[in-house]
Rosetta silent file (secondary structure, phi, psi, omega in degrees, C-alpha in Angstrom):
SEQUENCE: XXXXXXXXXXXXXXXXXXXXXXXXXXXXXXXXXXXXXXXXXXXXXXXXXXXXXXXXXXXXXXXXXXXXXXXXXXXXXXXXXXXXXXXXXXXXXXXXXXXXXXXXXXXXXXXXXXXXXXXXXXXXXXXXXXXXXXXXXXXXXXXXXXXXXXXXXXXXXXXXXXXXXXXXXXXXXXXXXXXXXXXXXXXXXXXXXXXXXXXXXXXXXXXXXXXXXXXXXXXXXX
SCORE:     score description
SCORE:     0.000 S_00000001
   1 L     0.000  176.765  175.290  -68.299  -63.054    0.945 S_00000001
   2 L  -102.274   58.517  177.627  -65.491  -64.148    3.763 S_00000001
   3 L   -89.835  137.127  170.375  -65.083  -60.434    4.530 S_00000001
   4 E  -104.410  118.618  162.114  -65.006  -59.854    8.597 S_00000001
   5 E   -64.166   64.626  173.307  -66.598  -56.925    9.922 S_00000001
   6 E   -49.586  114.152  156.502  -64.388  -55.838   13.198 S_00000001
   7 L    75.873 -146.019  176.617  -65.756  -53.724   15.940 S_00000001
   8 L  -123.524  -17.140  163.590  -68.107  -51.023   13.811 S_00000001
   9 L  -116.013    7.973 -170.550  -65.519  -49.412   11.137 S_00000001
  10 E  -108.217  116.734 -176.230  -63.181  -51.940   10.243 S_00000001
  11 E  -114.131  117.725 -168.550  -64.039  -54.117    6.987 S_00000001
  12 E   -99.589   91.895  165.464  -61.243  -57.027    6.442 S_00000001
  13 L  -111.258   24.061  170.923  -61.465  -58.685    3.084 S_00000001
  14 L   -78.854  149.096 -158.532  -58.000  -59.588    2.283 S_00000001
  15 L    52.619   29.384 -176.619  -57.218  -62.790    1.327 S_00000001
  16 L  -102.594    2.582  154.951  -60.759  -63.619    0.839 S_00000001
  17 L    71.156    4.966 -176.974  -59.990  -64.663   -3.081 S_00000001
  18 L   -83.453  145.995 -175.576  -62.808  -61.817   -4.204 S_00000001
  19 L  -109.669   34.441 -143.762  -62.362  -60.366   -7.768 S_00000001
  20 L   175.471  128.682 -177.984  -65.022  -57.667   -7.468 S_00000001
  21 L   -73.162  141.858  174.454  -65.608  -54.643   -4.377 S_00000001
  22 L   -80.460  132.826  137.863  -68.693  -56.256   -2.597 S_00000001
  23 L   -66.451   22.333 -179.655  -71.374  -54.036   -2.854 S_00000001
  24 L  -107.219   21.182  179.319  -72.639  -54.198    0.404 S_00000001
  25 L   -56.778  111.360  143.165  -69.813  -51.594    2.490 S_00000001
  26 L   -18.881  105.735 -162.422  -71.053  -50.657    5.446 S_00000001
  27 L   -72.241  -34.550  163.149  -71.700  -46.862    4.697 S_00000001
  28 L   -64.091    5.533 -157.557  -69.666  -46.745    8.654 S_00000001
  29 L   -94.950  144.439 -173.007  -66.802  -48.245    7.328 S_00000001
  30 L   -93.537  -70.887  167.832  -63.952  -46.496    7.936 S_00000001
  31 E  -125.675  118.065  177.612  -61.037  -49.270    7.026 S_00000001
  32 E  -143.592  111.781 -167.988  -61.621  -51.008    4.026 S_00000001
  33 E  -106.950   69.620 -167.904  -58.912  -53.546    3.565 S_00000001
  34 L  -103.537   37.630  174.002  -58.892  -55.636    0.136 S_00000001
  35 L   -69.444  165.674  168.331  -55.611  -56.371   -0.102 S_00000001
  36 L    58.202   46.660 -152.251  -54.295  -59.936   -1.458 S_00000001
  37 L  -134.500  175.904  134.015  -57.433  -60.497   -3.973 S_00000001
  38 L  -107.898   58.946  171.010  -57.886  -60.679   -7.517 S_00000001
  39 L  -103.332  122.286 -128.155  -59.611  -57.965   -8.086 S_00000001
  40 L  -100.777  -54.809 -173.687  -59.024  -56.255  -11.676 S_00000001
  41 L  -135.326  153.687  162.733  -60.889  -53.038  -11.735 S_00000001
  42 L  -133.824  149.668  157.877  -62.293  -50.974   -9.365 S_00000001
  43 L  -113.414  110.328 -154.867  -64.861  -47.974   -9.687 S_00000001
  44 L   -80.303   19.461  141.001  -65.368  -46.013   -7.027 S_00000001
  45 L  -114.969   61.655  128.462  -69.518  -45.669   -8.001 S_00000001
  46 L   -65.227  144.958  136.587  -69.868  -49.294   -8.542 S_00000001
  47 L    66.562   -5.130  178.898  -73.432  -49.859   -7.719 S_00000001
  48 L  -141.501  134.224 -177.246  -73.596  -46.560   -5.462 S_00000001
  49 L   -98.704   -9.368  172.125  -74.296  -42.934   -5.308 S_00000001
  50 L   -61.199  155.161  166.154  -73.986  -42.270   -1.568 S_00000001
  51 L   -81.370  147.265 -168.573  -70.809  -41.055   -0.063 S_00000001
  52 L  -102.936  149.621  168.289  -68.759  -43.727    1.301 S_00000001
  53 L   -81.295  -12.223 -177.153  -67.017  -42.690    4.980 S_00000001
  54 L   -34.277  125.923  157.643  -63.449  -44.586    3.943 S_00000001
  55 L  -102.272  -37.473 -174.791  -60.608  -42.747    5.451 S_00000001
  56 E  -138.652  125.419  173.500  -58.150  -45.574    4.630 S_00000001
  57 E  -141.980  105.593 -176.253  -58.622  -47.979    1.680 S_00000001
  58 E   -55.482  104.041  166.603  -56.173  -50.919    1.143 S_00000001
  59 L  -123.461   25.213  155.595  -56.422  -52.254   -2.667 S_00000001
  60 L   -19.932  130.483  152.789  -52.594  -53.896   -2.591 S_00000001
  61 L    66.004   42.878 -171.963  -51.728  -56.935   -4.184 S_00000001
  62 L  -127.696 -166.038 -171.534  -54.783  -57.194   -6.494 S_00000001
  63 L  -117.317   33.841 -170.763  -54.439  -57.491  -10.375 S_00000001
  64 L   -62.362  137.541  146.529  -55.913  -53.585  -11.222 S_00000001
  65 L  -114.736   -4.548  145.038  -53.784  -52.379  -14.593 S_00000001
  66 E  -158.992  163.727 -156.723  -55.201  -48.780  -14.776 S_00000001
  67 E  -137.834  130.790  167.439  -57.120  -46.768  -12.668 S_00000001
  68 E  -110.886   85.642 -176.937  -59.169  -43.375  -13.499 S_00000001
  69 L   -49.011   -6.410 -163.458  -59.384  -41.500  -10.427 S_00000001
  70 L   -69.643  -44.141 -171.029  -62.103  -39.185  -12.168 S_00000001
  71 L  -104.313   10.495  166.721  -64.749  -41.215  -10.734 S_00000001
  72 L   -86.760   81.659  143.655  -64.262  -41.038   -6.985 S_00000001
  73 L   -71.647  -24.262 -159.008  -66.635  -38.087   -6.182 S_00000001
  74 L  -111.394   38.062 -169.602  -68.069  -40.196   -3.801 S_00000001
  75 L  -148.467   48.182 -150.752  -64.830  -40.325   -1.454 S_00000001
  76 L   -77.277  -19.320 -170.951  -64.822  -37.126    0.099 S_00000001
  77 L  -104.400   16.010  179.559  -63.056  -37.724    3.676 S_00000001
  78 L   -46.289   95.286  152.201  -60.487  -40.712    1.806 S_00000001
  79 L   -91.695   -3.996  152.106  -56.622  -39.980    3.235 S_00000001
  80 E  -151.991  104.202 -163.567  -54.903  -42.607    2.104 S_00000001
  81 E  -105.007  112.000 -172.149  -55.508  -44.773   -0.529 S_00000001
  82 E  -100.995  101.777  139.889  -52.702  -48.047   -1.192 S_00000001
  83 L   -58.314  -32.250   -7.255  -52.250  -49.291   -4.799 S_00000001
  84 L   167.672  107.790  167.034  -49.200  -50.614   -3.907 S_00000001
  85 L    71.199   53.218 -178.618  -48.092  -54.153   -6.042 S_00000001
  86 L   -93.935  171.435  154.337  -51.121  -53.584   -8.945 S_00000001
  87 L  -118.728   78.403 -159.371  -49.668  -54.365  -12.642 S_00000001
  88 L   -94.065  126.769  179.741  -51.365  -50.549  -12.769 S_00000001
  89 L   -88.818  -43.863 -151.992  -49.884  -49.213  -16.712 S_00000001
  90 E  -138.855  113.609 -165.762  -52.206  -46.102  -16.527 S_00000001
  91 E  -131.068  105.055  176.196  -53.172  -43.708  -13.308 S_00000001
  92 E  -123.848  154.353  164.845  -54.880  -40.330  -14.579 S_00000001
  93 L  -130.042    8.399 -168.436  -56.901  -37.720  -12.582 S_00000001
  94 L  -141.167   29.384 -175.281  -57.376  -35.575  -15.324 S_00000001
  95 L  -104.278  133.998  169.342  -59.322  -37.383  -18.035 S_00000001
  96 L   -36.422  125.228 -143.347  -62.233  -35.511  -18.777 S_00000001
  97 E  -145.053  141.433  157.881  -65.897  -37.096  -17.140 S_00000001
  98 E   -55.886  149.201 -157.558  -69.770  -35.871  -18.259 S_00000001
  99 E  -116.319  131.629 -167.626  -70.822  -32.956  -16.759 S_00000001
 100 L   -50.264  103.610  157.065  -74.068  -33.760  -14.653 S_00000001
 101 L   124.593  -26.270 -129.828  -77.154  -33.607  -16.531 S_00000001
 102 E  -157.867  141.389  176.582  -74.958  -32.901  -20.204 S_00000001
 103 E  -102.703    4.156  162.848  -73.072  -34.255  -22.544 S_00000001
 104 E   -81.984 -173.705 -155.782  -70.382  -32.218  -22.599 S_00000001
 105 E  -123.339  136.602 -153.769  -67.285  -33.140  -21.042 S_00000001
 106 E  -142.565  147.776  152.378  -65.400  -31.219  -17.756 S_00000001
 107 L  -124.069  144.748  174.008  -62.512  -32.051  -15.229 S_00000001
 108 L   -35.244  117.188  179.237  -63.009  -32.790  -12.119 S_00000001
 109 L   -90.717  -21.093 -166.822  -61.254  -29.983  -10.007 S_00000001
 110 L  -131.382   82.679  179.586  -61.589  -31.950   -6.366 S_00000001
 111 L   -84.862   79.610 -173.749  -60.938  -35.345   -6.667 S_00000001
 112 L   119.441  -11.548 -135.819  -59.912  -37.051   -3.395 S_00000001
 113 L   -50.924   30.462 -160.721  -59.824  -33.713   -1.486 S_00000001
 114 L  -140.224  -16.547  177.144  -59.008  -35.444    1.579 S_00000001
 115 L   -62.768  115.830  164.131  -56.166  -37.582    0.147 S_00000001
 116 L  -114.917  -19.358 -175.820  -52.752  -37.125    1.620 S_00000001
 117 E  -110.348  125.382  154.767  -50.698  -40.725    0.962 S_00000001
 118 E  -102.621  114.592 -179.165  -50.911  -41.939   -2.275 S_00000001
 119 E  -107.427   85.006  172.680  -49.219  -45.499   -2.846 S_00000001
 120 L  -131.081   67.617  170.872  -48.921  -47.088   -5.740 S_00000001
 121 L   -86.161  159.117 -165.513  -45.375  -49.001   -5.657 S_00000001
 122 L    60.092   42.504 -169.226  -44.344  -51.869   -7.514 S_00000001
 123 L  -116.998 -126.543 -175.906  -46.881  -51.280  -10.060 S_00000001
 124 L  -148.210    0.172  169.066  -45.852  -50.847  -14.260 S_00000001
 125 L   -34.629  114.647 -162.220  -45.948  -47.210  -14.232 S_00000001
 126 L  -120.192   40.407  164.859  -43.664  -46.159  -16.691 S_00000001
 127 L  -165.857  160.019 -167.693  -44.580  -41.853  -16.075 S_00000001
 128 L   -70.916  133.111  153.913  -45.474  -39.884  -13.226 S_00000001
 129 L   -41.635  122.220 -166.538  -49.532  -39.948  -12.819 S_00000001
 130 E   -79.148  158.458  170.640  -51.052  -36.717  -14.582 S_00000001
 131 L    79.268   49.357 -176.031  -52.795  -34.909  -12.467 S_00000001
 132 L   -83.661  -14.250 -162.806  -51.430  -34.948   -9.103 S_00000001
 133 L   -98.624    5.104  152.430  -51.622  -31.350   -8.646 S_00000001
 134 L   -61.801  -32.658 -152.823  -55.825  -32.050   -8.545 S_00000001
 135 L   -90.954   83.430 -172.296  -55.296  -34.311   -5.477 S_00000001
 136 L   -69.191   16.656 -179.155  -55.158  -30.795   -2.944 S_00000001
 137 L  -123.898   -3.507 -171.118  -54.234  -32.358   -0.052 S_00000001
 138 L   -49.021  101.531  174.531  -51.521  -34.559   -1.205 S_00000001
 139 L  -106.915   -4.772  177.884  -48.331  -34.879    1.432 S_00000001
 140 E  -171.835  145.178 -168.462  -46.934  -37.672    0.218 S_00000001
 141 E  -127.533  144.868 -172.941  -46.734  -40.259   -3.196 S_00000001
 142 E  -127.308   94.293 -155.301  -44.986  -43.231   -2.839 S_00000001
 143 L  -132.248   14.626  173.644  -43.858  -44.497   -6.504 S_00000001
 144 L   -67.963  135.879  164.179  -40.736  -46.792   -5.956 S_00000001
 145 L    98.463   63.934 -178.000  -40.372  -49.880   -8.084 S_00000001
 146 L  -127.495 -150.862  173.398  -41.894  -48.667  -11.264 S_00000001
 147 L  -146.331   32.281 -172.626  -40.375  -48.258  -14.882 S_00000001
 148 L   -86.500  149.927 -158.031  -40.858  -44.173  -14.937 S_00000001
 149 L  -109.537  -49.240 -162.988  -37.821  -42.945  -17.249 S_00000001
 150 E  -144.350  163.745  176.184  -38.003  -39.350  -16.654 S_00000001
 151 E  -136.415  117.450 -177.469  -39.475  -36.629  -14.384 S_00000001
 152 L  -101.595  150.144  176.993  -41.079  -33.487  -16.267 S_00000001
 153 L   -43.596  -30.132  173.614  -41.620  -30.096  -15.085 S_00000001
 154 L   -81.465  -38.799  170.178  -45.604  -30.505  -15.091 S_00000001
 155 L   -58.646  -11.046  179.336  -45.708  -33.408  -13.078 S_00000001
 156 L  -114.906   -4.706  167.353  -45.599  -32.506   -9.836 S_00000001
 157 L     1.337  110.075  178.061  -47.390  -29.155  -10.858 S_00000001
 158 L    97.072  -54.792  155.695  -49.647  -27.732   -8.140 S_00000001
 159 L  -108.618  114.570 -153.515  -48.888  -29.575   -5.741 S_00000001
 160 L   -67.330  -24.712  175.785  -48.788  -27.661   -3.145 S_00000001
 161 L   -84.749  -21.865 -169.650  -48.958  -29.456    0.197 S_00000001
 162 L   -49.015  100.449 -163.168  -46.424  -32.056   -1.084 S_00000001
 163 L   -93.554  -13.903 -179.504  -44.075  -33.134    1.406 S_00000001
 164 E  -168.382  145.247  171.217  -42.106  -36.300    0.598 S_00000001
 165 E   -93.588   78.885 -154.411  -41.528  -38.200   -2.878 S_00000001
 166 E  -118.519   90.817 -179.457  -40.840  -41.631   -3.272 S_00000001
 167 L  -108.811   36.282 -168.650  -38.902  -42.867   -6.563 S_00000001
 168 L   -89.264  139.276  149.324  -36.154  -45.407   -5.551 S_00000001
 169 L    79.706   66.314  174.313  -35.582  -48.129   -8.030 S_00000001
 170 L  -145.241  156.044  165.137  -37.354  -46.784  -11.553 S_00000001
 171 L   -80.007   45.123  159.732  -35.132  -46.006  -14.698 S_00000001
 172 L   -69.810  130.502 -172.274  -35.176  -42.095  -14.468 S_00000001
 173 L  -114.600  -22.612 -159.652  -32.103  -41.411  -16.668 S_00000001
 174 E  -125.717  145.316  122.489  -33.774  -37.124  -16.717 S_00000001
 175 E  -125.570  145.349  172.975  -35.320  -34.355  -14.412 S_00000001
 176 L   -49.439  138.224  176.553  -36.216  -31.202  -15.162 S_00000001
 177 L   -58.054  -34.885  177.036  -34.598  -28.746  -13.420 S_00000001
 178 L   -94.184    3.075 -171.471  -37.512  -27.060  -12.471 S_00000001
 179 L   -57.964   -5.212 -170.322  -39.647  -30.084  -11.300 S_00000001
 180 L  -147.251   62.820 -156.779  -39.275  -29.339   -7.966 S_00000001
 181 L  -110.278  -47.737  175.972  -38.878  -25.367   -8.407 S_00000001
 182 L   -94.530   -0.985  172.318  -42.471  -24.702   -6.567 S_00000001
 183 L   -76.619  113.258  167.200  -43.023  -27.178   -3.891 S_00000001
 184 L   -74.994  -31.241  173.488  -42.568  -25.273   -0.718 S_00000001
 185 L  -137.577   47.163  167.020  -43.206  -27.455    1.379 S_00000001
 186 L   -60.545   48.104 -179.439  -40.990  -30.205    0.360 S_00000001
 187 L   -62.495  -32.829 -152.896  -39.655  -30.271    3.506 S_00000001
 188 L   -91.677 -114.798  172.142  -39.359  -34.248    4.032 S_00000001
 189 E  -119.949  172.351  166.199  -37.526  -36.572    1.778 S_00000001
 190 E  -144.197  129.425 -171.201  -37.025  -37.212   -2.300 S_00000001
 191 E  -134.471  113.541 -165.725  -35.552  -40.599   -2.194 S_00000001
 192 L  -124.895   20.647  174.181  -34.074  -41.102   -5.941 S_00000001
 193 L   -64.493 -170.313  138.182  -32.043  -43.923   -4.908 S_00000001
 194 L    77.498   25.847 -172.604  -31.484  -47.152   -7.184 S_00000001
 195 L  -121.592  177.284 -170.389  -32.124  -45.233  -10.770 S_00000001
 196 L  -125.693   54.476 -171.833  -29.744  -44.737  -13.527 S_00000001
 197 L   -71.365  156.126  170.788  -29.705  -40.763  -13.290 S_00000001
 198 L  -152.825   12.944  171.723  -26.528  -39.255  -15.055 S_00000001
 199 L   -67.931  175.654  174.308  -27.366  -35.300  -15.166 S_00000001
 200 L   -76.680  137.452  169.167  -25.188  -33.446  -13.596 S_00000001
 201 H   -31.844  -57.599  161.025  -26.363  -33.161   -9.519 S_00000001
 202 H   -23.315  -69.421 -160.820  -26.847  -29.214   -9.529 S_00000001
 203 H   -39.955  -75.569  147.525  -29.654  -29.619  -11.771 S_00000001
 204 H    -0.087  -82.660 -158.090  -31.389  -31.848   -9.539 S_00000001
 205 H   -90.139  -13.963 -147.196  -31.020  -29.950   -6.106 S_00000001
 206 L   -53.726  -37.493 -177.700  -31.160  -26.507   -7.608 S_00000001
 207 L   -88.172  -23.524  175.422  -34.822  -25.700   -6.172 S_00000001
 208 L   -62.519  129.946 -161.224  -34.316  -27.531   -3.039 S_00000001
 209 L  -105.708  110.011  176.038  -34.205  -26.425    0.259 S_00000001
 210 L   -80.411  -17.911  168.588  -31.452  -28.600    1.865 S_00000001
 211 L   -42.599  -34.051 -167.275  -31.817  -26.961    5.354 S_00000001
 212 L  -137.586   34.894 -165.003  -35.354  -29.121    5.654 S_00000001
 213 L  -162.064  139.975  140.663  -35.278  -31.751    3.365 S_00000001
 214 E  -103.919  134.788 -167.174  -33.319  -35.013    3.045 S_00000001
 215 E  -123.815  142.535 -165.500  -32.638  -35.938   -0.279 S_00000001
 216 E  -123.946  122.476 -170.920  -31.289  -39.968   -0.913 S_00000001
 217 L  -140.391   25.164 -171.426  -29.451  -40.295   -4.294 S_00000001
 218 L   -86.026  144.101  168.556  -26.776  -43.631   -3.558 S_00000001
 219 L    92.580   29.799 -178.596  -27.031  -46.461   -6.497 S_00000001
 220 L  -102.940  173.055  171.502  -27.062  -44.195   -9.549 S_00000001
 221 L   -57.722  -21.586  179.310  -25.058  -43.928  -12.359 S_00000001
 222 L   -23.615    0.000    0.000  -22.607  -41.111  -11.060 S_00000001
């Protein structure tokens, strides 16, 4: 492929026109940048059972439309992984995968465990990705420029390290009151600008600690 191999951990293949992850990653890789592509699906065990070293993995700007997070076991030290302008419909972490050796069926409990940014803006997302409260390291999801409608009490479930929220510019007309009743250490921002909320504000804020938190709510329906 016209991928360039920088230094010893940095692998650059954006804008290299590939529709398909080269199987050939440098098991040292590091940075794995595949941004600008066409590439439609990825599975993190294409073609390999080793653990990959990725800390940072760029898949931006490609044409993925859903993603099952179920099968990246093999991506244990992975902190941020960029989705980010996908036409991604469907993002789960909690559909059920064969249990090694058996044909019954189990979920994954540690999927990512090293993941703290999740990015997937500018996608087709029209709900919050189940299973977020799996990803146990998770400080921060970046979801602006979607088509999610509502925010339910279960979605942000669990997750516990989660420090900043990013939903400007989606059609949430509802949240639950309680959606943000257990995050503790929501310290950072919830940026809800550019949506066409119309609860009343209380509702909203009720669980929030405003002492440590900026919360951005300008361009709503109010």
């Amino acid at each position: 492929s016209e991928c360039q191999w920088d230094v010893e951990f940095l692998l650059n293949c954006s804008f290299t026109r590939i529709s398909t992850i080269p199987e050939d990653i440098p098991r040292t890789a590091i940075v794995a940048d595949f941004s600008y592509n066409n590439i439609g699906t990825f599975l993190c065990t294409d073609g390999r059972n080793e653990e990959w070293m990725l800390k940072h993995l760029n898949l931006s700007n490609n044409l993925i439309s859903e993603l099952f997070l179920t099968t990246s076991t093999n991506l244990p030290v992975l902190e941020t992984l960029n989705l980010s302008g996908n036409a991604i419909h469907t993002l789960t972490l909690d559909t059920p995968v064969p249990a090694p050796g058996s044909k019954t069926y189990r979920i994954v409990d540690h999927i990512l465990p090293a993941l703290k940014v999740l990015s997937v803006e500018r996608n087709n997302l029209n709900t919050v990705p189940r299973g977020l409260g799996l990803l146990q390291s998770l400080q921060t999801v970046h979801m602006s420029s979607n088509s999610i409608q509502q925010i339910d009490p279960k979605d942000f479930q669990n997750c516990s390290q989660l420090k900043n929220i990013d939903l400007q510019n989606n059609k949430i007309t509802k949240i639950h009151p309680d959606t943000f009743r257990d995050l503790n250490k929501l310290q950072v921002v919830v940026d809800l600008r550019e949506n066409p909320l119309m609860i009343p504000l209380p509702q909203i804020l009720i669980n929030l600690n405003f002492f440590q938190l900026e919360v951005y709510l300008s361009n709503n329906a109010w």
